[in-house]
N, CA, C and O atoms as CSV, one atom per row, in Angstrom:
chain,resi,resn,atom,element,x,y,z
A,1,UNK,N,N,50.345,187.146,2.820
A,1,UNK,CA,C,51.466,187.748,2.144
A,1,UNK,C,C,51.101,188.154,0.720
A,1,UNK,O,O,51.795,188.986,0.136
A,2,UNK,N,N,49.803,187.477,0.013
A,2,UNK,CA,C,49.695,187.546,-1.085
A,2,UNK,C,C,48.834,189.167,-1.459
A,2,UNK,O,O,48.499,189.766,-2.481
A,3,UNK,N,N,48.775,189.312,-0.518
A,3,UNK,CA,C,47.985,190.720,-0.075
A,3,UNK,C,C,48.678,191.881,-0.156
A,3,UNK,O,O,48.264,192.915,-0.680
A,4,UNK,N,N,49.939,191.683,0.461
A,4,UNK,CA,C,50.559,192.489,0.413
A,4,UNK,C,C,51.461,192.934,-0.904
A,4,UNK,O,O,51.516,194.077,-1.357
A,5,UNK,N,N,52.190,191.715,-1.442
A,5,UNK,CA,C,52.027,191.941,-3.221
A,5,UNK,C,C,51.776,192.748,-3.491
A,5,UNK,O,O,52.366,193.789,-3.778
A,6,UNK,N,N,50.066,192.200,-3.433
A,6,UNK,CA,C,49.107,193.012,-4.699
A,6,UNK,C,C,48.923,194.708,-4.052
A,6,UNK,O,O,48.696,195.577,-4.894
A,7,UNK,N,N,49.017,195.089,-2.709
A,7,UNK,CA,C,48.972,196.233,-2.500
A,7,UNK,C,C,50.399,196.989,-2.979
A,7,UNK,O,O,50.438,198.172,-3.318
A,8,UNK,N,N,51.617,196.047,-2.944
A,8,UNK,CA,C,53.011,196.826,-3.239
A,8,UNK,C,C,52.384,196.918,-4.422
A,8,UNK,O,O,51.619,197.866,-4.244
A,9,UNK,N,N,52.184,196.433,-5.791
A,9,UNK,CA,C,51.930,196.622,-7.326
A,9,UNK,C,C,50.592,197.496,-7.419
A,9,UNK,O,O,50.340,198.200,-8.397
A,10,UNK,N,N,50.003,197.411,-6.623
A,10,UNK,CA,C,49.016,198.557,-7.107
A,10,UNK,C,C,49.649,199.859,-7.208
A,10,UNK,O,O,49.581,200.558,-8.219
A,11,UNK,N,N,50.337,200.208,-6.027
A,11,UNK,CA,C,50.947,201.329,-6.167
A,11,UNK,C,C,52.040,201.426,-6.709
A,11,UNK,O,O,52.582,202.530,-6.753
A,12,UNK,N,N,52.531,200.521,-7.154
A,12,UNK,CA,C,53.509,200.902,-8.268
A,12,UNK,C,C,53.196,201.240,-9.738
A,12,UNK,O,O,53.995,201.654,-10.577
A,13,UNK,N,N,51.878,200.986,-9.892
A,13,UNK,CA,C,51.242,201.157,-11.144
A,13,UNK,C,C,50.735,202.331,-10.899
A,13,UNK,O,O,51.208,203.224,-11.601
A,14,UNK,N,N,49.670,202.746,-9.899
A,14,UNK,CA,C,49.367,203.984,-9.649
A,14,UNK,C,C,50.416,204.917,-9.524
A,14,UNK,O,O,50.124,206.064,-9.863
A,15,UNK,N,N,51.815,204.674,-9.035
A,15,UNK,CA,C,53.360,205.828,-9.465
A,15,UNK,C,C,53.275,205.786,-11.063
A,15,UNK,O,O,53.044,206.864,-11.611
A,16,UNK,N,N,53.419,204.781,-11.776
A,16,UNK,CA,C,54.039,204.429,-13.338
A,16,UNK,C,C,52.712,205.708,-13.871
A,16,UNK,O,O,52.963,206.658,-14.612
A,17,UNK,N,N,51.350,205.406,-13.281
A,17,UNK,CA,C,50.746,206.170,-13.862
A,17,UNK,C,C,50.743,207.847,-14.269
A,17,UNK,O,O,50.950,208.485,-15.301
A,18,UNK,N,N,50.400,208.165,-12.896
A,18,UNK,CA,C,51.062,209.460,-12.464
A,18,UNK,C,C,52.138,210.101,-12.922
A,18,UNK,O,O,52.036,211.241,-13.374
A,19,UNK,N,N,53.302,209.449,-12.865
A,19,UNK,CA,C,54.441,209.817,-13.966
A,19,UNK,C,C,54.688,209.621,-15.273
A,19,UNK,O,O,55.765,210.039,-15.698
A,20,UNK,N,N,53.839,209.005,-16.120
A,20,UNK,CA,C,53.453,209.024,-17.541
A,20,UNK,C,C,53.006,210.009,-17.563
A,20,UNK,O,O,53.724,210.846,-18.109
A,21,UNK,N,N,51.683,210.512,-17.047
A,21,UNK,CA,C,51.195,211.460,-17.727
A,21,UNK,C,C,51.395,212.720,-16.932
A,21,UNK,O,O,50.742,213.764,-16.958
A,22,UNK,N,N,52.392,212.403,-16.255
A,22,UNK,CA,C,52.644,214.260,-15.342
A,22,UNK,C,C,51.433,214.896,-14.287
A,22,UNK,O,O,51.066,216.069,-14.343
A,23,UNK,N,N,50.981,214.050,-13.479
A,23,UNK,CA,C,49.739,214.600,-12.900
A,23,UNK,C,C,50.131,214.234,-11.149
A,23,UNK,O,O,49.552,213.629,-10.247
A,24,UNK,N,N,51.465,214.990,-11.289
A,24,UNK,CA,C,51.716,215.091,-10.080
A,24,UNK,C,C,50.887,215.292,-8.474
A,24,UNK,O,O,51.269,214.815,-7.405
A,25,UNK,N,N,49.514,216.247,-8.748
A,25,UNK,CA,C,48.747,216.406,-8.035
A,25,UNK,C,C,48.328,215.405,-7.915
A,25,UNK,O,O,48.908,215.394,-6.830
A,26,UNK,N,N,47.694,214.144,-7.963
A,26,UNK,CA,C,47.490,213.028,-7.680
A,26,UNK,C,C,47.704,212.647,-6.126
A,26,UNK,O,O,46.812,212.387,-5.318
A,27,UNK,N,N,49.308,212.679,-5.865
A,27,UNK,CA,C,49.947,211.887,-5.297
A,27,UNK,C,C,49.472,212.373,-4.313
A,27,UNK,O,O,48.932,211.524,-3.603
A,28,UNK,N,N,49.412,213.640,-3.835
A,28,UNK,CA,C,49.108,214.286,-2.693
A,28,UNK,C,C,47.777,214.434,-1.804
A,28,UNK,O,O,47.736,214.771,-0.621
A,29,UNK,N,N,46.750,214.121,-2.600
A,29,UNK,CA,C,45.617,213.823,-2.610
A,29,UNK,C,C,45.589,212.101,-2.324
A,29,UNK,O,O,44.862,211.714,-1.409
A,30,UNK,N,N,46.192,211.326,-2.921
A,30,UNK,CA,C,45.978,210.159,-2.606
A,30,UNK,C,C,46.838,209.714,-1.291
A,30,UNK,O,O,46.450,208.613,-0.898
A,31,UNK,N,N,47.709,210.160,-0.638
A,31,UNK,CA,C,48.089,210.108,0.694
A,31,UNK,C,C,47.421,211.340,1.475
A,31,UNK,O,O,48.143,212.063,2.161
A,32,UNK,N,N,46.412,211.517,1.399
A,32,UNK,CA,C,45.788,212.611,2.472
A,32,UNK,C,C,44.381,211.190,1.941
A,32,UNK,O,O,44.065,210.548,2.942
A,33,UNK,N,N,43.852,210.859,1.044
A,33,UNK,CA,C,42.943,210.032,1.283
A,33,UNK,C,C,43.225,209.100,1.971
A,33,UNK,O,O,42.717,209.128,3.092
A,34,UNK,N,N,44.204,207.791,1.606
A,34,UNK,CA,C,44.674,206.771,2.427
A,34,UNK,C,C,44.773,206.865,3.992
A,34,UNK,O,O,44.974,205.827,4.623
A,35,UNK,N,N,44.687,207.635,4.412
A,35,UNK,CA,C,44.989,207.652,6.334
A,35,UNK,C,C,43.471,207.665,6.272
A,35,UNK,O,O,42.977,206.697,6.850
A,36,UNK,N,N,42.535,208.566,5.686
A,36,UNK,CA,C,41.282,208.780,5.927
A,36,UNK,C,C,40.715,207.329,5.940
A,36,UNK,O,O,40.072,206.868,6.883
A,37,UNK,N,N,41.008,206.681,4.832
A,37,UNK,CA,C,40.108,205.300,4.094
A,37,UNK,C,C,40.570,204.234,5.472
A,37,UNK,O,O,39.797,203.434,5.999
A,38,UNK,N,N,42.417,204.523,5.991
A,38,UNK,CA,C,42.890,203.532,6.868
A,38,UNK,C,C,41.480,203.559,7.941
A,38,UNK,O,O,40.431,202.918,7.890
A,39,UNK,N,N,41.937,204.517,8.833
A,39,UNK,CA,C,40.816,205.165,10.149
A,39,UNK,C,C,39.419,204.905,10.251
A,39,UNK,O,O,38.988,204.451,11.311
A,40,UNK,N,N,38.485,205.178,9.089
A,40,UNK,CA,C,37.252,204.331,8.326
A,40,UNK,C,C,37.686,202.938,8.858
A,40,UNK,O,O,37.525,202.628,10.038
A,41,UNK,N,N,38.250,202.106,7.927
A,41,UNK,CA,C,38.020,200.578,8.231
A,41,UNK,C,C,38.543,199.874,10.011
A,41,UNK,O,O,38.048,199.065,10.796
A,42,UNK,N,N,39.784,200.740,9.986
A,42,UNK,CA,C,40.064,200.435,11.602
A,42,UNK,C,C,38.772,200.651,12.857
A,42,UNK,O,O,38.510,200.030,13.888
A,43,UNK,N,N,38.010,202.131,12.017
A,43,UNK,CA,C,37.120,202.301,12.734
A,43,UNK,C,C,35.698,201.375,12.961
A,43,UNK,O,O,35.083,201.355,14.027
A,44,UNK,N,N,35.313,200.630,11.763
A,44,UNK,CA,C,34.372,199.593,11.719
A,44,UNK,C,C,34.963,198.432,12.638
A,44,UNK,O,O,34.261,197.818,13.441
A,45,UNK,N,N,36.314,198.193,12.443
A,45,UNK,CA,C,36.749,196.890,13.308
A,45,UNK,C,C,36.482,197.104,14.773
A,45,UNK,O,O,35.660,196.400,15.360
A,46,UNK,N,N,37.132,198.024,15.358
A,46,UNK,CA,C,37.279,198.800,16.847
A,46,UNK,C,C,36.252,198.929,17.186
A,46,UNK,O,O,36.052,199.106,18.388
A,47,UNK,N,N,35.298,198.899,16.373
A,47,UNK,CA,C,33.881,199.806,16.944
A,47,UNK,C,C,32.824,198.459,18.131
A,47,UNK,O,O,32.152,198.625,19.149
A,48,UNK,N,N,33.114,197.434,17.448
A,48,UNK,CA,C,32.287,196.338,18.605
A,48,UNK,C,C,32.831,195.939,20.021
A,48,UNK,O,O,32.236,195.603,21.045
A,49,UNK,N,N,34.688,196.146,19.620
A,49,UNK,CA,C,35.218,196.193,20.666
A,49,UNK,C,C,35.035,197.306,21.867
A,49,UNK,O,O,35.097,197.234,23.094
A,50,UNK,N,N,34.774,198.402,20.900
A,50,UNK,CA,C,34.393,199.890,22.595
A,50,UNK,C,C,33.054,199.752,22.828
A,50,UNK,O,O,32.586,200.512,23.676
A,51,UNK,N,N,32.287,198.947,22.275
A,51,UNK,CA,C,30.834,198.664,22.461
A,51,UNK,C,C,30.718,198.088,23.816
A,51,UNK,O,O,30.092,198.470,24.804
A,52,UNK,N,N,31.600,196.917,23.574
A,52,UNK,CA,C,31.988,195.942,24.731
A,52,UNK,C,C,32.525,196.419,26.289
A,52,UNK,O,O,32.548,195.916,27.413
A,53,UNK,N,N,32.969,197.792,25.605
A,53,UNK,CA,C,33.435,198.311,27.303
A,53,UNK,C,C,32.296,199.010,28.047
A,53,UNK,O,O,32.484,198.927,29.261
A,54,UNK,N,N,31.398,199.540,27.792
A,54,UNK,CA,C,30.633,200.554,28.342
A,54,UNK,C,C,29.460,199.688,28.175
A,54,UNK,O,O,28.348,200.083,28.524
């Protein structure tokens, strides 16, 4: 749970940021990265498991 916290406050700091200094483009870029970065790590996990089938 303590994980999850620190991921809610990261991004609340990364918003506070973004909207201080007006750099709206940010945001959009950083949710088109995040699915990428998700898929990456899901993909290292998954990967011994489809090993296992074939």
């Amino acid at each position: 749970m303590k994980r999850f916290s620190y991921a809610f406050r990261l991004v609340g700091e990364f918003w506070q940021f973004a909207r201080q200094r007006k750099i709206y483009w940010l945001l959009p870029l950083m949710l088109i990265l995040l699915p990428i970065a998700l898929f990456i790590v899901t993909g290292e996990v998954a990967a011994p498991l489809i090993y296992t089938l074939f």
